[in-house]
N, C-alpha and C positions, 0 to 999 in steps of 0.2 A: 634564418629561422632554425630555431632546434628540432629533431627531431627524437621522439620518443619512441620505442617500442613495447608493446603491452603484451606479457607471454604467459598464458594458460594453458590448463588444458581445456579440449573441447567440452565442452558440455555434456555431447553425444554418448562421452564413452566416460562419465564422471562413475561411478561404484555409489549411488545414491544408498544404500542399506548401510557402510562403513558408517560407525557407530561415531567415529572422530569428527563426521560433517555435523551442522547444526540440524539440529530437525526440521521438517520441514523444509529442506535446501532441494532444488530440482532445476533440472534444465531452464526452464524459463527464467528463476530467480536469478541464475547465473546470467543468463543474456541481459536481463534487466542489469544486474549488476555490471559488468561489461558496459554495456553503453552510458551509463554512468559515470563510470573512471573514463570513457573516450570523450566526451562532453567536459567532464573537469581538465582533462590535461590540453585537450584544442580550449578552452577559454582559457588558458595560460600563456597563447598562443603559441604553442608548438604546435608541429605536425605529428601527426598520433597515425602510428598503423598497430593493428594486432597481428599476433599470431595464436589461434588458439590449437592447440595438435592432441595427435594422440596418442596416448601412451603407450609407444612402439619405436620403431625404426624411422617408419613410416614418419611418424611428425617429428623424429629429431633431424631427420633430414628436410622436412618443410621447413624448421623452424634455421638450421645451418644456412639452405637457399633465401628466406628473407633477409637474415640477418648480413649477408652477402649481396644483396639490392642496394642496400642504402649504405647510411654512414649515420651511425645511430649516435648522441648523446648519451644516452640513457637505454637503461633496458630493464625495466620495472617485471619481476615477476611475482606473479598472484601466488595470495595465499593459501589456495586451494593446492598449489603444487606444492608445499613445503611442510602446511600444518597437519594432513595426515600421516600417521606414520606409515603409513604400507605405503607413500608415495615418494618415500626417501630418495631411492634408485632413481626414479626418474626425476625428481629432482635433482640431486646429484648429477645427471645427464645431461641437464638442460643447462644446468650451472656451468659444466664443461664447455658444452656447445657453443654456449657466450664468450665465453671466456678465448676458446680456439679460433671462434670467426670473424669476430668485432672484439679485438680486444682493446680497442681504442675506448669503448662504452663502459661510462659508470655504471653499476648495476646496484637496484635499488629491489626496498623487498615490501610488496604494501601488507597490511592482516586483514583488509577488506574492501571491496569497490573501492568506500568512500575514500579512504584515505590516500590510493592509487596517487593522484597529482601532487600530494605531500610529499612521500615518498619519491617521488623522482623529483620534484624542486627539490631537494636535499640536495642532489648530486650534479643537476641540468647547471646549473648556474656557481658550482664548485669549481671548475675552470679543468 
């Protein structure tokens, strides 16, 4: 079985006033969205873990230690980390992070929940 890994940030610590989110975006929508993408890539049947962190030290090191548990296919990060610009840096970090710890995993990039299991069938099944 493939597995997948889903990388955000936490909801918790999102900058909900950053004018780049869509309006209206808030911790719940995000969880809802979250379980959405977890639901479409487990009914692709892969095995789905998240890592949602924060944007720190602090979760590039949660997110180094998951990524060092398994043996990922894929490693799909949300668009929430990429499409603001003030979250470049940590994007850029987390990109690293993949890159240094599992560099065996295709890394894929979705633009929103839904599209999450798209974006990694891109790469899961690329060989």
């Amino acid at each position: 079985m493939q597995r997948v890994l889903y990388v955000g940030q936490d909801p918790d610590t999102v900058d909900y006033s950053d004018p780049a989110l869509p309006p209206g975006a808030d911790a719940a929508k995000i969880r809802a969205g979250i379980d959405l993408a977890v639901r479409d890539l487990a009914a692709r049947g892969w095995q789905v873990d998240t890592c949602m962190i924060s944007p720190d030290g602090a979760g590039l090191r949660a997110l180094s230690s998951q990524l060092t548990s398994a043996t990922y296919a894929c490693v799909v990060i949300g668009g929430g980390m990429r499409i603001p610009p003030k979250s470049l840096l940590l994007f850029e970090r987390v990109l690293n992070t993949v890159h240094q710890a599992a560099p065996q995993a295709r890394i894929a990039f979705n633009t929103r929940p839904e599209d999450t299991a798209e974006a990694a069938a891109r790469w899961v099944d690329a060989g």
